[in-house]
N, C-alpha and C positions, 0 to 999 in steps of 0.2 A: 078425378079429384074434385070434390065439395068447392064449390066458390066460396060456399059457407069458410072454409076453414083459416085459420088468420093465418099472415106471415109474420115474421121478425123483420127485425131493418135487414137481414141477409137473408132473406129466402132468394132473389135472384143472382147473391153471389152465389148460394149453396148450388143451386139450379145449374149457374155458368161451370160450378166446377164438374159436373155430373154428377151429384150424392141424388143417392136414390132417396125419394120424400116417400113421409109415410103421415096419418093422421093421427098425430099425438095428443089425445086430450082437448080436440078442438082446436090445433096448431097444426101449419103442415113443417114438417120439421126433421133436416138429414138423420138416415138410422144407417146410414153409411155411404163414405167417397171410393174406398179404392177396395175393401171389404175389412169384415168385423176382423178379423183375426191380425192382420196385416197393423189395421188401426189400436187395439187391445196390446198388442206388446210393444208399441212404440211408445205409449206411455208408460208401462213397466220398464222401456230404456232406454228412452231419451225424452220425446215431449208428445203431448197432445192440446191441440188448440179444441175446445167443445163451444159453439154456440147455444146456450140456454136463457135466453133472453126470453123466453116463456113465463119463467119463473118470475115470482109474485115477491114487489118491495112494498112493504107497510111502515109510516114512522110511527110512536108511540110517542108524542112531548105532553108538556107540562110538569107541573111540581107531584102530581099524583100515579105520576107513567110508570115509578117502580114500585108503590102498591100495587095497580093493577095490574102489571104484568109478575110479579110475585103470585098475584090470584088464581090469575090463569094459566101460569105456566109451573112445572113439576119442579125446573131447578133455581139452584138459589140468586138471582139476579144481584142480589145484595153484595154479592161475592165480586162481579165484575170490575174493575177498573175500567176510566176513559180507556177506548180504545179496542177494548177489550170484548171478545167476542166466548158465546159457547151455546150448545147443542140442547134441544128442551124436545119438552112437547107441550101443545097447547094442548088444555085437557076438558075432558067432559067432565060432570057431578059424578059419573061413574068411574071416575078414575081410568076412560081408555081416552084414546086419541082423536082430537077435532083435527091435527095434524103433528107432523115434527117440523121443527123450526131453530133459524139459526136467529139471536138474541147476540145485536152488536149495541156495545153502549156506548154513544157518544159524548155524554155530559151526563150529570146526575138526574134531567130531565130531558132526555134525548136519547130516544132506542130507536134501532132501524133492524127492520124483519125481513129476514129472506123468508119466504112460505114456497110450499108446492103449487105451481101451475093450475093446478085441474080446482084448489082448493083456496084460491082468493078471495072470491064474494063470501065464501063460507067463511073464514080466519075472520075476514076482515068484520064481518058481521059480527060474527062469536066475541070478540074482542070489544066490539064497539058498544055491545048489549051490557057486556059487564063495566062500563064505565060508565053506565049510567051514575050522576050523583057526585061525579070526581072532575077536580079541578084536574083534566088530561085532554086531550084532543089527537085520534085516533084517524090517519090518514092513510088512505091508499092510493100511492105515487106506482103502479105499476108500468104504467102508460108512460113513465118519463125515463126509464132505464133501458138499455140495453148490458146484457151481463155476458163474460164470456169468462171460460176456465180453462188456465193455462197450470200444465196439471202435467208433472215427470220429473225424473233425479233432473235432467236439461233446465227447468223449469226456471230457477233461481239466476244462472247465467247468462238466458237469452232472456228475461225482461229488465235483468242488474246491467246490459249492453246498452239499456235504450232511456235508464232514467238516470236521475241526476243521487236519488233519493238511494241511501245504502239499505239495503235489502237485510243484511245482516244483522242488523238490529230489530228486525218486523219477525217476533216469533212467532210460532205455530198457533193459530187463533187471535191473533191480534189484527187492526187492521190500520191503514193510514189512511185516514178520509181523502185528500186529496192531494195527487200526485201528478204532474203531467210527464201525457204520453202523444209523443206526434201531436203536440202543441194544443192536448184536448186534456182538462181536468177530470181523473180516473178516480174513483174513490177506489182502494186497493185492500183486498184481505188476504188476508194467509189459511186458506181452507180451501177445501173441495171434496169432491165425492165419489174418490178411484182408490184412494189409499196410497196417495205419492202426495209426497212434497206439491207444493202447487201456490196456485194464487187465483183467487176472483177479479175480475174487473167489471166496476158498473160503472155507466157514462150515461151521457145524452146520444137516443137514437140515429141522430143526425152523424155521428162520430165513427158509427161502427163498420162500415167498407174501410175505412183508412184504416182506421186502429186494428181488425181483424186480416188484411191483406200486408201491414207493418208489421202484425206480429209472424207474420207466416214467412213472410220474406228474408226478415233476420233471425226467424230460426232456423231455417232451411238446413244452415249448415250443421245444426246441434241435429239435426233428425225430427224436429219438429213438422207434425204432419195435421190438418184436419183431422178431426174426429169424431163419429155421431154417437147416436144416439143408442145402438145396439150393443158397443163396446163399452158405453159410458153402465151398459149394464151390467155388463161382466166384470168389468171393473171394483164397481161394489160389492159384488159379491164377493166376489174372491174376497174382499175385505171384511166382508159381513156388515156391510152399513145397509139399515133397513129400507124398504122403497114401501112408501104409501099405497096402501090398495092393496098389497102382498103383503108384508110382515105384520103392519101394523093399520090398525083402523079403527072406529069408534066403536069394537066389540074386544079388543084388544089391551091391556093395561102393560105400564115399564116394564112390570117384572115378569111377568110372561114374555115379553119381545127381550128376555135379559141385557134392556137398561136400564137396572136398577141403578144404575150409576148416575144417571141424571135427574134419577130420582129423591129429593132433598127434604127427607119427613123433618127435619130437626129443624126446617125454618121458618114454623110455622105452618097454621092452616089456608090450603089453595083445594081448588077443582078437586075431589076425589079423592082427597088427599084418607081421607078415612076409611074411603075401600081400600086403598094401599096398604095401610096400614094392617088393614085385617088382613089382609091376603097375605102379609108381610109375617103374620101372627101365627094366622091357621094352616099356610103352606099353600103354594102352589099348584091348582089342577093339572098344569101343562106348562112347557115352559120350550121355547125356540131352540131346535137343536139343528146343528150341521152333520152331512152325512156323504158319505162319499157312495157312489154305485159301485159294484164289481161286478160290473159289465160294461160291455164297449158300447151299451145304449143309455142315453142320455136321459134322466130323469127330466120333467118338464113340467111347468109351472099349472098348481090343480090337479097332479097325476094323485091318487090315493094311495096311503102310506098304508103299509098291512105291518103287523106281527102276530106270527104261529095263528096266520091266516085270519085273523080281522082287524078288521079295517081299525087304525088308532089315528089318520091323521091324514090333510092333505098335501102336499109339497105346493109352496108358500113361494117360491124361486128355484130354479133348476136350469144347469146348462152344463155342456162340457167347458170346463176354464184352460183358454187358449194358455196361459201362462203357467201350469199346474198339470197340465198335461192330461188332466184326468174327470171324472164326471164327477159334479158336487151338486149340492142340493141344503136346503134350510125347509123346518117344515116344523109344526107343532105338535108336538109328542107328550103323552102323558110324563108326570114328572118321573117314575120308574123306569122308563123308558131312554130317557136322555143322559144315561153313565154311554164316558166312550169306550167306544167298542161294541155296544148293544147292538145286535143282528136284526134289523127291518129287510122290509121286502118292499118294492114300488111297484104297483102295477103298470104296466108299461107295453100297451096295444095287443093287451090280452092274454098277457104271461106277468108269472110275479120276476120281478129280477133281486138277486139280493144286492143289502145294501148295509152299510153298519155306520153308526154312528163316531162322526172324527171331530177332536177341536175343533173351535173358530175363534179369531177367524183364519179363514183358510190360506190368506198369504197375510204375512206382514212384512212391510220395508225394512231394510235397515238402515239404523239412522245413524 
């Protein structure tokens, strides 16, 4: 392993518990403690604790902070209430993605960024470029957080065990800036990235062996288990929540990666908001579709997507879903293509396998 490669304030818990490390993005960072499959359905039924303290906090303040991020991002910030949190993309002039981003707003001039890991100096840049000229001041605190996601139906009962603060009232996307936990101020959200019920926790780095070994201890009895990084992928899928680098990318626009939904043309003009618009007008080239294999081998991320033998696409994410029983897959298909049920083929180490296109996304909870 790289010396190069950085830790989190838990890499030598990760280490102590024996999670096998792997190099994520320039982090080394658990991709599993006891194995994916084991770890992947425990949050589908009871809990999972994930270390992602990689992941990149930006604030956005000033009296200018919701123009500019109205500019640069695709959804309508103007919408949000204190407290109140939701799902964007920061966007290029081309209407595709510099990243996706979660948009928490704290006061009227006060937003706080969760960004992808790999894509900090980049966001942070991008952002900081376009405030030129504005009364706003654009900061990167990634260095001061540690973030962990406590994420399963379990999820609400064993951290409602340990605070004083009723849970009940913190809906789905909302957040409460500060809450203590084992006597340390948690800023606390209602979000995550498995497709369960859950919560975010960001703290001071200093914090995180307590608060991560507290929260394992009293979950223990709910079935709360570590959980890395390899599960935390299947999990999304299953859900169909995009992963940077794979669904979406700065060749990529909403309505191709089918989130037009965070896509808000009615609230004015932002980033690319005009190639949206036309692509919104003229239709579609291609658009993100889910696909199940019918076969017991596993479609895999990059594999080439064929119909009636040419090549129309590549598989964008692919695994068998421990929880689903079955092999699934998301990949970019021409828009003719993407009715469910349409019969594709994946090449797959030298044979086509077939495969047909199913809803997404492929699991949803019930709530």
């Amino acid at each position: 392993m790289s010396n190069q490669l950085r830790l989190t304030a838990l890499g030598e818990t990760h280490r102590a518990l024996g999670a096998k490390m792997v190099d994520f993005t320039g982090w080394e960072m658990p991709v599993q403690y006891t194995g994916l499959i084991p770890e992947h359905n425990a949050v589908r039924t009871a809990a999972g604790l994930f270390d992602v303290s990689h992941m990149g906090q930006l604030w956005v303040n000033g009296p200018a902070a919701l123009q500019l991020l109205q500019r640069v991002t695709c959804n309508d910030v103007s919408k949000l209430a204190d407290n109140q949190i939701h799902y964007s993309g920061l966007m290029t002039e081309r209407g595709t993605f510099v990243d996706d981003i979660l948009v928490h707003r704290l006061s009227a001039d006060r937003f706080f960024l969760c960004v992808n890991a790999a894509n900090i100096e980049k966001d942070f840049n991008w952002i900081a470029q376009h405030a030129s000229g504005l009364d706003v001041e654009v900061l990167n605190h990634s260095e001061e957080y540690s973030q962990l996601a406590l994420q399963g139906p379990k999820a609400v009962e064993i951290l409602q065990s340990l605070i004083e603060f009723d849970l009940s009232g913190l809906k789905y996307y909302w957040c409460q800036p500060e809450i203590e936990l084992f006597g340390c101020k948690v800023f606390l959200t209602r979000t995550g990235y498995t497709g369960e019920d859950g919560f975010e926790l960001y703290f001071a780095p200093e914090h995180s062996v307590g608060i991560w070994e507290g929260l394992l201890k009293a979950g223990k009895a709910y079935g709360l288990v570590p959980v890395g990084l390899g599960a935390r992928n299947t999990l999304r899928l299953e859900a169909k929540m995009a992963l940077y680098g794979h669904e979406i990318d700065d060749t990529t626009t909403p309505l191709e990666a089918d989130l037009g939904w965070i896509c808000k043309l009615n609230k004015g003009e932002f980033l690319g908001s005009d190639l949206i618009q036309r692509q919104k007008t003229e239709g579609l080239p291609r658009k993100l579709a889910g696909f199940e294999v019918d076969d017991r081998v596993p479609a895999r991320d990059g594999y080439t997507v064929l119909h009636d033998g040419e090549e129309v696409g590549r598989v964008t994410s692919g695994s068998p879903s421990p929880y689903l029983k079955k092999n699934i897959g998301l990949a970019y298909l021409p828009l003719h293509l993407t009715q469910i049920g349409t019969p594709i083929q994946i090449f797959v180490r030298g044979r086509e396998v077939a495969a047909h296109v199913i809803p997404t996304p492929f699991y949803k909870r019930q709530k």
